[in-house]
C-alpha positions as CSV (number, residue, x, y, z in Angstrom):
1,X,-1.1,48.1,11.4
2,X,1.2,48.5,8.9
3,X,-0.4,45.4,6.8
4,X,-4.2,47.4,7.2
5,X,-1.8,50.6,5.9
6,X,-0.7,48.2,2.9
7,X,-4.2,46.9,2.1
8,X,-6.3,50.1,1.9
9,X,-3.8,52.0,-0.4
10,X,-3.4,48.9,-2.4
11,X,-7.1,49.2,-2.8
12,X,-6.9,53.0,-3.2
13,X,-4.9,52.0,-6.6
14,X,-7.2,49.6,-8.1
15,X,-9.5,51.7,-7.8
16,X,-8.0,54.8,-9.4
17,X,-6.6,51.9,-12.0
18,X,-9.8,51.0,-12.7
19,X,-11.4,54.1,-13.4
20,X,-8.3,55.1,-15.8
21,X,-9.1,51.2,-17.4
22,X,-12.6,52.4,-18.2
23,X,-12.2,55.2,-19.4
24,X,-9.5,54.2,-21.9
25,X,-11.6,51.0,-22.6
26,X,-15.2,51.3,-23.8
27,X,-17.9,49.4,-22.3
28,X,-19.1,46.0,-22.4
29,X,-21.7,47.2,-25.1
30,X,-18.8,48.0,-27.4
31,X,-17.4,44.3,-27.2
32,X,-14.6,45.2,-24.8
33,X,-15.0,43.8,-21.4
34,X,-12.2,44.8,-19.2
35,X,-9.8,42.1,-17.8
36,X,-11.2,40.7,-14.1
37,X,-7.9,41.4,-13.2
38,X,-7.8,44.9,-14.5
39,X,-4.8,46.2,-11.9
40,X,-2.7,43.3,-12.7
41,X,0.0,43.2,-15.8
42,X,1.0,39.8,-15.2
43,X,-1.0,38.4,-18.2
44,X,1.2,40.3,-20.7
45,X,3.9,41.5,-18.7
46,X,4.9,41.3,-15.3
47,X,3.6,43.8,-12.8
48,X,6.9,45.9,-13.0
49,X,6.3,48.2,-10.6
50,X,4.6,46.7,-7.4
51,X,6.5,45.7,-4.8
52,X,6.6,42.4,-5.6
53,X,7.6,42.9,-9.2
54,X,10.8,41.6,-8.9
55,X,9.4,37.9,-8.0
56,X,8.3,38.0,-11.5
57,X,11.2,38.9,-13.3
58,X,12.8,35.7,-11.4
59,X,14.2,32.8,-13.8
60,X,13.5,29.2,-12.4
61,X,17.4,28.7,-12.7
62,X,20.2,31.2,-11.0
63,X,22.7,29.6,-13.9
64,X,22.8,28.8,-17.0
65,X,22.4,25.4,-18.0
66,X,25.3,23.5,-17.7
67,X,24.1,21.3,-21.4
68,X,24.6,24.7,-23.2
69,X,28.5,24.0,-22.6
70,X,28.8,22.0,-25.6
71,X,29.8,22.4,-29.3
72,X,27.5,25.4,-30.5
73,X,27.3,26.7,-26.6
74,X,28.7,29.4,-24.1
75,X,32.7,29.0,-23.2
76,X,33.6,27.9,-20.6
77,X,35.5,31.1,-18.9
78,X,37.5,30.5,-15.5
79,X,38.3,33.7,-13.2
80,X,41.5,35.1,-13.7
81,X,41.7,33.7,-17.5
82,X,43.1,36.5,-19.9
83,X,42.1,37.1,-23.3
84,X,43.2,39.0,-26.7
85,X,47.2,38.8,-25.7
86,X,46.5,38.6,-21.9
87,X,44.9,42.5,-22.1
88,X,41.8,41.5,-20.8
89,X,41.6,39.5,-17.4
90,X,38.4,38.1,-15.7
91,X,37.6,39.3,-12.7
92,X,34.1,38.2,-11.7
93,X,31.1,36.9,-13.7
94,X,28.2,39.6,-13.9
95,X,25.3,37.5,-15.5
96,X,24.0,35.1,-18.6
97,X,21.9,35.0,-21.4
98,X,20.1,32.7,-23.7
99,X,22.9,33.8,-26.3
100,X,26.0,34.8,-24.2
101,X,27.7,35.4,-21.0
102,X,28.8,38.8,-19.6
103,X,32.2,38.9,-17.4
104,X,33.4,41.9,-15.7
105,X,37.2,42.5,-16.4
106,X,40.2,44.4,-16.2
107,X,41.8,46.2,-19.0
108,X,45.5,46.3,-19.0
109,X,45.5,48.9,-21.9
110,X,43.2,51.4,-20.2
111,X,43.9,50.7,-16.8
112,X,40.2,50.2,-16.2
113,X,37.4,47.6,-15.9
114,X,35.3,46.5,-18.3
115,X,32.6,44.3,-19.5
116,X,33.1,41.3,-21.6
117,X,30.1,39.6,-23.7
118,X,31.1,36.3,-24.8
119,X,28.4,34.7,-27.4
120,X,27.7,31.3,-28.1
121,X,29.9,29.5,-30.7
122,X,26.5,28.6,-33.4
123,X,26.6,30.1,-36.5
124,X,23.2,31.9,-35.5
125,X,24.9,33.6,-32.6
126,X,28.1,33.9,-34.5
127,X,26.5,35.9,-37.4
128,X,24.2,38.0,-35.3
129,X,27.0,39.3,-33.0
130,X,28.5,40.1,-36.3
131,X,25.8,42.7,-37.1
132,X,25.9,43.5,-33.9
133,X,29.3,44.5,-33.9
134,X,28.4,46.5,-37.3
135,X,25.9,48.6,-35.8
136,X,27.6,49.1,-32.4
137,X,31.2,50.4,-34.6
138,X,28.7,53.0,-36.4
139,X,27.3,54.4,-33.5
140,X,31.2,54.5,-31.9
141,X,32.9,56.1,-34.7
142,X,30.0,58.2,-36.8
143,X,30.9,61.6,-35.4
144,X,32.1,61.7,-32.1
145,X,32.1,65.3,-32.1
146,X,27.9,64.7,-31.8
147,X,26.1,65.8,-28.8
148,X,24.3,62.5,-29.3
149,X,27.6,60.3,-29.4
150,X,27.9,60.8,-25.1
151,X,24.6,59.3,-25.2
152,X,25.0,55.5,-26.8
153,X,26.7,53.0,-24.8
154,X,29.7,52.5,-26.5
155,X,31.7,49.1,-27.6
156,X,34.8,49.8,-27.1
157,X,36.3,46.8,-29.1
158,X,35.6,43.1,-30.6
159,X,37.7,39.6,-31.0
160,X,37.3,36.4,-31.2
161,X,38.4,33.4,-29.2
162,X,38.5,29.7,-29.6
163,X,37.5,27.2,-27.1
164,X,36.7,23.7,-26.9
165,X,33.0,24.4,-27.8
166,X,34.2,27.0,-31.2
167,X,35.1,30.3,-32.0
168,X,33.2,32.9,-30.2
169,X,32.9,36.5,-30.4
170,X,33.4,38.4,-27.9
171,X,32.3,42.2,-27.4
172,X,33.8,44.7,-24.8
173,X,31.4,47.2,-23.5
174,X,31.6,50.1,-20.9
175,X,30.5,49.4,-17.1
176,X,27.5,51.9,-16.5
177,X,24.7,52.1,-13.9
178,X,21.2,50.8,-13.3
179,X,18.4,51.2,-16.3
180,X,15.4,53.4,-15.4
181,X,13.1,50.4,-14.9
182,X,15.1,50.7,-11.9
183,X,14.5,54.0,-10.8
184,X,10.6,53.8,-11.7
185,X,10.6,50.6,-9.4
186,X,12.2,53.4,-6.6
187,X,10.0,55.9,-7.2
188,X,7.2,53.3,-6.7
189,X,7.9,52.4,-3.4
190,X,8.7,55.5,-2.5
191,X,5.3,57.0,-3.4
192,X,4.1,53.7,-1.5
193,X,5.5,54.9,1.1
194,X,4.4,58.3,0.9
195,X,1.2,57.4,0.6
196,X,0.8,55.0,3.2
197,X,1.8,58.0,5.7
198,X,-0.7,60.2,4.4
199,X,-3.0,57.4,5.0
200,X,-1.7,56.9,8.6
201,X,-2.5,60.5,9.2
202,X,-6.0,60.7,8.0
203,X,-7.2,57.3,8.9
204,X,-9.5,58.8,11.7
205,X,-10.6,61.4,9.3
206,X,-12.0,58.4,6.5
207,X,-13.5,56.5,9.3
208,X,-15.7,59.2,10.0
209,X,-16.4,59.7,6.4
210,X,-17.3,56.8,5.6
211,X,-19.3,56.7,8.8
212,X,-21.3,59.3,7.8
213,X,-22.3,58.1,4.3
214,X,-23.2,55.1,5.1
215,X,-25.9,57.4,7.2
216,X,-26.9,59.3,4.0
217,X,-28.3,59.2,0.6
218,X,-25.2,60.6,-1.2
219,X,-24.7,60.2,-4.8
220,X,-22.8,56.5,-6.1
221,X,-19.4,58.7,-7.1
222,X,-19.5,60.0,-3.4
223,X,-20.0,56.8,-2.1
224,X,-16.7,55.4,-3.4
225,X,-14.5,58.6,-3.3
226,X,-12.8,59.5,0.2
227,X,-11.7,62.9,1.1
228,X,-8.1,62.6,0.0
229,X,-8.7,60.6,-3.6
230,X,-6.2,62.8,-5.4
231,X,-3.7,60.3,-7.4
232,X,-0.2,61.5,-8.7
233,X,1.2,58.5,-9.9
234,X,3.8,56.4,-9.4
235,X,6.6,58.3,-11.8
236,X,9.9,60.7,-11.2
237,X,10.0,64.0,-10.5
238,X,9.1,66.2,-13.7
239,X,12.9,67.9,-13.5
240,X,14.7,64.4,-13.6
241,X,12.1,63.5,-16.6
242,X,12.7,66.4,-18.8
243,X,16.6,65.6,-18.8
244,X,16.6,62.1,-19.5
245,X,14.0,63.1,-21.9
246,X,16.7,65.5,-23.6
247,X,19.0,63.5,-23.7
248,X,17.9,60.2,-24.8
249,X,16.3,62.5,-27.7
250,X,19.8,63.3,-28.5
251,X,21.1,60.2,-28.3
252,X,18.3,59.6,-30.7
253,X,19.4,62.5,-33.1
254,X,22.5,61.3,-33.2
255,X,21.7,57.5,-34.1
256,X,18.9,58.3,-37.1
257,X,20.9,61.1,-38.3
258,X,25.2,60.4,-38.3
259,X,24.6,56.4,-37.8
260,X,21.6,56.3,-40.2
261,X,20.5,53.8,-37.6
262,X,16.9,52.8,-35.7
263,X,17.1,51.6,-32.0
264,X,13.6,49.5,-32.8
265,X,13.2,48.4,-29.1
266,X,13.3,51.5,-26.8
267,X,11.9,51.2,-23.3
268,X,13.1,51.9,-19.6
269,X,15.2,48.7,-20.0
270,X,17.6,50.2,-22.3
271,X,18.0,53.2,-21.2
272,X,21.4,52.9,-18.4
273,X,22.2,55.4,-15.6
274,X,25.6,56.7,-16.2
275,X,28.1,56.4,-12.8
276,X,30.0,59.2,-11.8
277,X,34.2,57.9,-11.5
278,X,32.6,54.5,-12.1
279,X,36.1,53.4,-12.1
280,X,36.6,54.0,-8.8
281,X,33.7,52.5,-7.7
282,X,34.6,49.5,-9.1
283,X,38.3,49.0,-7.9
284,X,36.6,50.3,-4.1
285,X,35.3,47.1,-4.3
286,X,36.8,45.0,-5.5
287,X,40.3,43.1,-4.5
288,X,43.3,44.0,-7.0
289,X,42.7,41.2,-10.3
290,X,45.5,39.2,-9.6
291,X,44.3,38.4,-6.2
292,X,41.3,37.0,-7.4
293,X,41.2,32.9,-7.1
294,X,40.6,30.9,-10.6
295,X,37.0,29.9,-10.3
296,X,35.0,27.7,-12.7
297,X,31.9,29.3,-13.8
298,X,29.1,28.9,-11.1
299,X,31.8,28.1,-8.7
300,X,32.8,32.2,-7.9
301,X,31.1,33.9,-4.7
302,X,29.4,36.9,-5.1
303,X,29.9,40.0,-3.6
304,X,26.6,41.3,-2.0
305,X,28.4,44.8,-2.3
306,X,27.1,44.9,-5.8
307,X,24.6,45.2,-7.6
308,X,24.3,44.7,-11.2
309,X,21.7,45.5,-14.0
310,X,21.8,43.5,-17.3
311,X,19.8,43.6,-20.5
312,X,19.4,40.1,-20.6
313,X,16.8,38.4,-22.6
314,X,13.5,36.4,-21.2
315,X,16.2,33.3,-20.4
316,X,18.5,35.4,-18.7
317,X,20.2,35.9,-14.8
318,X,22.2,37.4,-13.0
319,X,25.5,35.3,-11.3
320,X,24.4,33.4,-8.4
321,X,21.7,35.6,-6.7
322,X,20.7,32.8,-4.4
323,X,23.6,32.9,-2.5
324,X,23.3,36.7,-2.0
325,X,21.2,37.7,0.7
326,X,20.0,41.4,0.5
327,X,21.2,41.9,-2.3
328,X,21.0,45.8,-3.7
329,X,20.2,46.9,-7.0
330,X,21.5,50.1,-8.2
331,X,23.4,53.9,-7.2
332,X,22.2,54.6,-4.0
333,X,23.6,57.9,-4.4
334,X,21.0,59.1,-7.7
335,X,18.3,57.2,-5.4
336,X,18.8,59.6,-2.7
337,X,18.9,62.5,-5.4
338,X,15.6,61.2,-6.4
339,X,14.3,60.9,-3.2
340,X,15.2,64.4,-1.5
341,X,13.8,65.7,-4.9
342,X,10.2,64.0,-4.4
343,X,8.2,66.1,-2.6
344,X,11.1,68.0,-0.7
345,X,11.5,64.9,1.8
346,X,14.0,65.0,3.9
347,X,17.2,62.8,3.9
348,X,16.3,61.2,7.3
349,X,12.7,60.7,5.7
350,X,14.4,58.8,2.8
351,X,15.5,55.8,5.6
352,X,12.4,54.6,5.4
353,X,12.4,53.8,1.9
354,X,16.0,51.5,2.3
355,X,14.5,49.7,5.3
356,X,11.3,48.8,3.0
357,X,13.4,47.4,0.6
358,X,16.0,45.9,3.4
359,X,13.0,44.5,4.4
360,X,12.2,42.1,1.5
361,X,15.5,40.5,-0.7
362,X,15.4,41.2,-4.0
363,X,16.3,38.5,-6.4
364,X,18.8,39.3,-9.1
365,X,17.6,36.9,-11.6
366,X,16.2,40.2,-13.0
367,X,14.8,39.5,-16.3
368,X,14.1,42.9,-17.8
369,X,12.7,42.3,-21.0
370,X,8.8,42.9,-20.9
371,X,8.3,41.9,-24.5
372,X,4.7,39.8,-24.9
373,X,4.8,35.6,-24.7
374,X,2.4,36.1,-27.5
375,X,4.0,38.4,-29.7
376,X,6.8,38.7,-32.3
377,X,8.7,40.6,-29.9
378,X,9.8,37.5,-28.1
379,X,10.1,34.8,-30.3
380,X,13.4,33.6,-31.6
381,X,13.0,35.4,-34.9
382,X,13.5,38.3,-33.1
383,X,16.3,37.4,-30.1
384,X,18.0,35.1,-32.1
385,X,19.2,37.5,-34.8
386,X,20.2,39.9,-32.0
387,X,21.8,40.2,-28.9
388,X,20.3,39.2,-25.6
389,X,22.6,41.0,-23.1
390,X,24.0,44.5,-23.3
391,X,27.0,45.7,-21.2
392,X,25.5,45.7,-17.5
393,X,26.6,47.8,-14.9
394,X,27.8,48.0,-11.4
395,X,26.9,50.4,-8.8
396,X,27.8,51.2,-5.1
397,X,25.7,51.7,-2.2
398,X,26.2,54.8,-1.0
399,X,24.7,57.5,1.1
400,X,26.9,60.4,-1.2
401,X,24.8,63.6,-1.7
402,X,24.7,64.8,-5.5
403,X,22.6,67.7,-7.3
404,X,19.8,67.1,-9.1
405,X,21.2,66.2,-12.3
406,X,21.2,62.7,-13.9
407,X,22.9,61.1,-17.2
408,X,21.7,58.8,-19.2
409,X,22.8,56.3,-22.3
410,X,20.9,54.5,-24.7
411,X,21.7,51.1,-24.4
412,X,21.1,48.0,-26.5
413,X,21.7,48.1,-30.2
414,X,21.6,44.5,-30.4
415,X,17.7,44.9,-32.0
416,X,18.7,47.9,-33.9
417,X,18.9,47.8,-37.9
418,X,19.7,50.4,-40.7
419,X,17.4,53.0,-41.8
420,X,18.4,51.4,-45.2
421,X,18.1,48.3,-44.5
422,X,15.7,46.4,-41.9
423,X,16.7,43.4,-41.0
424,X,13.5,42.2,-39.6
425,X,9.8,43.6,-39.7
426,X,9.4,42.2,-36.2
427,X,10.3,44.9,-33.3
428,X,9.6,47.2,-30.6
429,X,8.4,45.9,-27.4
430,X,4.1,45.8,-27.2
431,X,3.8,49.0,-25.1
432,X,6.0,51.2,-26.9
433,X,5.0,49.5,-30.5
434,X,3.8,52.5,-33.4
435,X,0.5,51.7,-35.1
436,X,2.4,51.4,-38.4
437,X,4.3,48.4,-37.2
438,X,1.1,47.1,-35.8
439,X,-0.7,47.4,-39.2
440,X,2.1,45.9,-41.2
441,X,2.7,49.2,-43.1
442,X,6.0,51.4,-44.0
443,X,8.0,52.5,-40.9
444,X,11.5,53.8,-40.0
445,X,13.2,56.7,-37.8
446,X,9.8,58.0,-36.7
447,X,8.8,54.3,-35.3
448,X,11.6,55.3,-32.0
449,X,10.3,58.4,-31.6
450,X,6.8,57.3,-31.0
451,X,8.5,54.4,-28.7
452,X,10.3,58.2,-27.0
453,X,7.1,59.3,-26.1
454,X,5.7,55.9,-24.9
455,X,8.7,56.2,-22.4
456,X,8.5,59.6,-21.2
457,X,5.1,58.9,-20.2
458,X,6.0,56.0,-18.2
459,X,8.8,57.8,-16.6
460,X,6.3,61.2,-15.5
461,X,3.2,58.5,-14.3
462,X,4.9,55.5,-13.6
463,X,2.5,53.6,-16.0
464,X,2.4,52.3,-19.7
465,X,0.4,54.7,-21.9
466,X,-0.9,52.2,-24.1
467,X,-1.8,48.2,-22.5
468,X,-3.9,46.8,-24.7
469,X,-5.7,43.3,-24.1
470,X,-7.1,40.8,-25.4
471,X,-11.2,40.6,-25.4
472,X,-13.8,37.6,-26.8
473,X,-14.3,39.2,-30.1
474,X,-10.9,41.3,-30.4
475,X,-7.7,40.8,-30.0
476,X,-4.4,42.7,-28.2
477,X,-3.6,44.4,-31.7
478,X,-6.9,46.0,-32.1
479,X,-7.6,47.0,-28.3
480,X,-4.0,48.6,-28.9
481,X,-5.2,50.5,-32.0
482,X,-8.7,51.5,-30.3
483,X,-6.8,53.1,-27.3
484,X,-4.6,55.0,-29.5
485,X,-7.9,56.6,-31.2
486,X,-9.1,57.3,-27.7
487,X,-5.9,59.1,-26.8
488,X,-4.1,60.2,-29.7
489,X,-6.6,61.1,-32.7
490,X,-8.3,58.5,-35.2
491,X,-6.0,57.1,-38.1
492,X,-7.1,58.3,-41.6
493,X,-8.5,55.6,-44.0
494,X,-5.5,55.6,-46.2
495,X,-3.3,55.1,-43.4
496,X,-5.7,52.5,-41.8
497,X,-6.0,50.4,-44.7
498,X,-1.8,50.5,-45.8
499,X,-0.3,47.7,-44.1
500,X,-0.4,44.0,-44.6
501,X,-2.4,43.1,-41.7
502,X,-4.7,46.4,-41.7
503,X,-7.5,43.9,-43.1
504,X,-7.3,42.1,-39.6
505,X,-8.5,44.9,-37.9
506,X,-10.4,47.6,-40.2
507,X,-12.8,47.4,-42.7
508,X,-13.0,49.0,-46.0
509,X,-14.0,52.3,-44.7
510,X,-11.2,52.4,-42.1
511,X,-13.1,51.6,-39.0
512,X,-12.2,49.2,-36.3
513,X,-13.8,46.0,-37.7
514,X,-14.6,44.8,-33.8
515,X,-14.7,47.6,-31.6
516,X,-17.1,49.7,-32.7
517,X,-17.9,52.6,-30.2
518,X,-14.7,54.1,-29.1
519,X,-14.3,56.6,-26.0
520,X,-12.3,59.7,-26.7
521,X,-9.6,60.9,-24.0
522,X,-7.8,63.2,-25.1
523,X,-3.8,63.1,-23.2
524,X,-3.9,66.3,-21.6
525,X,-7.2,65.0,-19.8
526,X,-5.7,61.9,-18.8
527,X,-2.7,63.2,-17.5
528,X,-4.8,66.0,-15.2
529,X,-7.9,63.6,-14.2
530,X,-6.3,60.3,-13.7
531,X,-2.5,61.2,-12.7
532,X,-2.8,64.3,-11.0
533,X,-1.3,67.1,-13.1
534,X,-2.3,70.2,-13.2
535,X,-3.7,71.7,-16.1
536,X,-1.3,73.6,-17.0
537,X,1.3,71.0,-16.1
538,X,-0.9,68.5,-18.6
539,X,-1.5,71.0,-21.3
540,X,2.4,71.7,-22.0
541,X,3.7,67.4,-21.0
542,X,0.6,66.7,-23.5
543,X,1.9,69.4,-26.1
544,X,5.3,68.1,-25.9
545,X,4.1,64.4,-26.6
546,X,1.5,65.0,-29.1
547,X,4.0,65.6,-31.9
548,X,6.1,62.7,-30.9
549,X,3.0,60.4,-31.3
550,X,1.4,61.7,-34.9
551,X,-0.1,58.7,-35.7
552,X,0.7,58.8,-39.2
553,X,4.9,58.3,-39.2
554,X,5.5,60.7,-42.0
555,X,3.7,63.8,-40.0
556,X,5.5,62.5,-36.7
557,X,8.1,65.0,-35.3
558,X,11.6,64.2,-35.5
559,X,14.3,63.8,-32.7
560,X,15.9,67.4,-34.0
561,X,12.6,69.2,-33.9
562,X,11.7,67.8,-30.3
563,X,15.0,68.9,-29.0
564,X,14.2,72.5,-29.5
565,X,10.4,72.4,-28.0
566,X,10.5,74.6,-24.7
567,X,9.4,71.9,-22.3
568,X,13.0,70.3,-22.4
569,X,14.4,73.7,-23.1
């Protein structure tokens, strides 16, 4: 029964998937034919929000490869080894990356854990952990009097060590809490969940629906619509939305204005749930340091008390998940704030929703990055001159009771570069990418703000804005560009044509040089017809976006003037 309850609300959403797919794709007499597997991101990224999403984020190896100890390579670290004049001491190993290991550890000066990054010894590495650490000190020490500076995970200091494989740096974060992949991955099942008990309730009712039009002539849209079609999406409540989107608009503020910095890659990944008394969370769970056994590498057990959320690259994992059976990701006690705030279910209701996921083990080789196989975003041009894995976190499971309220950090500055000074023409992730860094034209500050916006829709519909495709005669860049005309507004002709690689996909007059008829739908519209809002609801989310996504960068609002529009205020 349950299975039949899986299968016809699975089908429910392709269908409503579908009909979003055509209308933000035109037909196949405009030279886009829609992908034959149109509810499926697996092509470009994985399907991050199914049920099964985490079997894609899975990396063929739980370690790291043992070759990559070598001259060049990761150090070898042993629990219980001490570094920078025996302050820090390793307590456990927390995950890997292609360019560095993450170690959680106790601080002797601040009588509190924290998280060590230790990079690979190569020059490469060497020299990007170096910017790294540039960018990281700005955003530390700028003006900590900022309401911005509470909302950037902080380094909280830098050394270096020598090992038999070279001198590695190594970079001391602060331990915070899941990233809101995380929580849009709860919120999916719980709406799964939701929805499969509506579904339980009115099963008799569709049978004898669907009975009686297959007994009548009724119209082609009232053959494939049921009684109780009405789609919401998959995203978090609108109160826990507006203050992450507050805040990570001040974190924002605080980096392009003080820091004179640009984030480049924001997304749910890097955006980390702050713990409340983190600290006591941690030492609840753990034994004292000095009890802890000196363990080679892959050779320490996990703790299936745990669970832990890295920024790791698309080589990365997390310590020995497949030893760890039922294995928990994130704070159980925001999850059940979440929860109770969906809907007004109850905190008995919520059980459900842990035995679904009790129900199936998650891995941990969680490999959060999203970025396209195709695209610049995840070659080594990119990774290699930034970091791969930002401070990671640790949660309890818990079944505390907390008010609605939620705090967030921006995480991640490994990809960031100076407003000043770009390192690299190559960023932001496809999905949250501005049409001036798909062109090839001028961008700065403005390109995170239209990343914001990307994000906040994700977070209120629990789906990407923009996924563009690939097509016979087009490709991903232009699809991309064609749905933001649909949705956003047309680019002028002098924007069009501005960047290097605008001849690619316009011609001289400024129109798409493959896709020719284009289907306007306008935000507000989508947000009402395809996800549920009401109008109202979609007229003020879509007048708080719009400004955020001017598609020419110079008009686009700015982190300051967003933070004083009344739908966060």
């Amino acid at each position: 029964m349950q299975t039949a309850k899986r299968r016809a609300l699975e089908k429910k959403l392709k269908k409503f998937q579908a009909a979003r797919n055509s209308k933000k794709n035109v037909d196949n007499s405009s030279n886009r034919s829609p992908s034959p597997m149109e509810d499926i991101k697996v092509a470009e990224s994985p399907a991050r929000y199914s049920d099964e999403s985490d079997s894609q984020y899975t990396d063929s190896e739980p370690e790291e490869d043992i070759e990559d100890y070598k001259i060049g390579g990761y150090h070898p670290v042993k629990i219980g080894e001490r570094f920078k004049n025996n302050r820090y001491k390793v307590v456990r190993k927390l995950g890997w990356g292609h360019f560095s290991t993450v170690w959680l550890a106790y601080d002797s000066s601040s009588d509190r854990h924290v998280a060590l990054k230790i990079v690979k010894s190569a020059k490469r590495y060497y020299e990007a952990a170096t910017d790294e650490i540039k960018l990281c000190s700005r955003a530390a020490t700028s003006s900590t009097s900022h309401t911005g500076h509470k909302y950037i995970v902080l380094l909280l200091d830098n050394f270096e060590i020598s090992g038999p494989n070279g001198i590695h740096i190594v970079m001391v974060f602060e331990v915070l809490g899941e990233n809101l992949l995380y929580l849009l991955k709860k919120a999916k099942r719980f709406h799964s969940i939701e929805n499969s008990r509506s579904h339980a309730n009115s099963v008799e009712k569709n049978q004898e629906y669907n009975r009686k039009l297959s007994n009548d002539s009724s119209s082609s849209f009232e053959r494939n619509s049921g009684p109780n079609d009405s789609f919401n999406g998959n995203g978090l409540p609108i109160s826990i939305v507006k203050q992450i989107s507050k805040q990570i608009l001040h974190g924002l503020a605080y980096l392009h204005g003080p820091c004179r910095m640009i984030h480049t890659d924001l997304k749910p990944e890097n955006v980390l749930v702050c713990i409340d008394n983190v600290e006591q969370v941690i030492r609840s769970q753990l034994d004292e340091p000095s009890t802890a056994s000196p363990k080679h590498m892959s050779e320490q057990e996990p703790s299936s008390d745990f669970a832990f959320g890295l920024m790791l690259d698309n080589n990365s994992s997390v310590h020995n998940s497949t030893t760890t059976t039922n294995f928990k990701f994130g704070n159980a006690s925001i999850s059940t704030s979440l929860e109770r705030n969906m809907n007004g279910i109850n905190i008995s209701e919520s059980q459900s929703i842990q035995q679904s996921e009790n129900s199936t083990t998650e891995s941990t080789n969680t490999n959060t990055k999203i970025i396209d196989s195709e695209d610049k975003d995840n070659n080594e041009s990119k990774n290699n001159s930034k970091s791969d894995v930002n401070s990671n976190i640790l949660t309890k499971d818990a079944n505390s009771d907390i008010p609605y309220k939620i705090n967030v950090k921006i995480a991640d500055l490994g990809n960031a570069t100076w407003i000043e000074e770009h390192f690299t023409n190559d960023i932001q992730t496809r999905q949250y990418r501005s049409p001036e860094v798909i062109i090839g034209a001028e961008w700065n500050s403005s390109a995170d703000i239209w990343s914001c916006a990307c994000l906040i829709f994700e977070m209120l519909t629990g789906e990407y804005l923009f996924e563009p495709r690939n097509g016979k005669n087009y490709e991903k860049d232009e699809d991309h560009l064609a749905q933001i005309i649909e949705i956003i507004s047309p680019l002028s002709k002098k924007f069009a044509i501005s960047g290097r690689y605008s001849a690619d996909f316009f011609t001289k007059r400024g129109e798409l040089r493959h896709i020719r008829r284009l289907r306007p739908f306008p935000l507000n519209e989508l947000l009402n017809k395809e996800y549920g809002f009401s109008r109202s609801e979609s007229l003020e989310i879509a007048d708080f976006l719009r400004p955020m996504l001017d598609v020419n960068p110079l008009r686009r609002a700015t982190a300051y003037e967003m933070l004083k529009h009344p739908w966060i205020n």
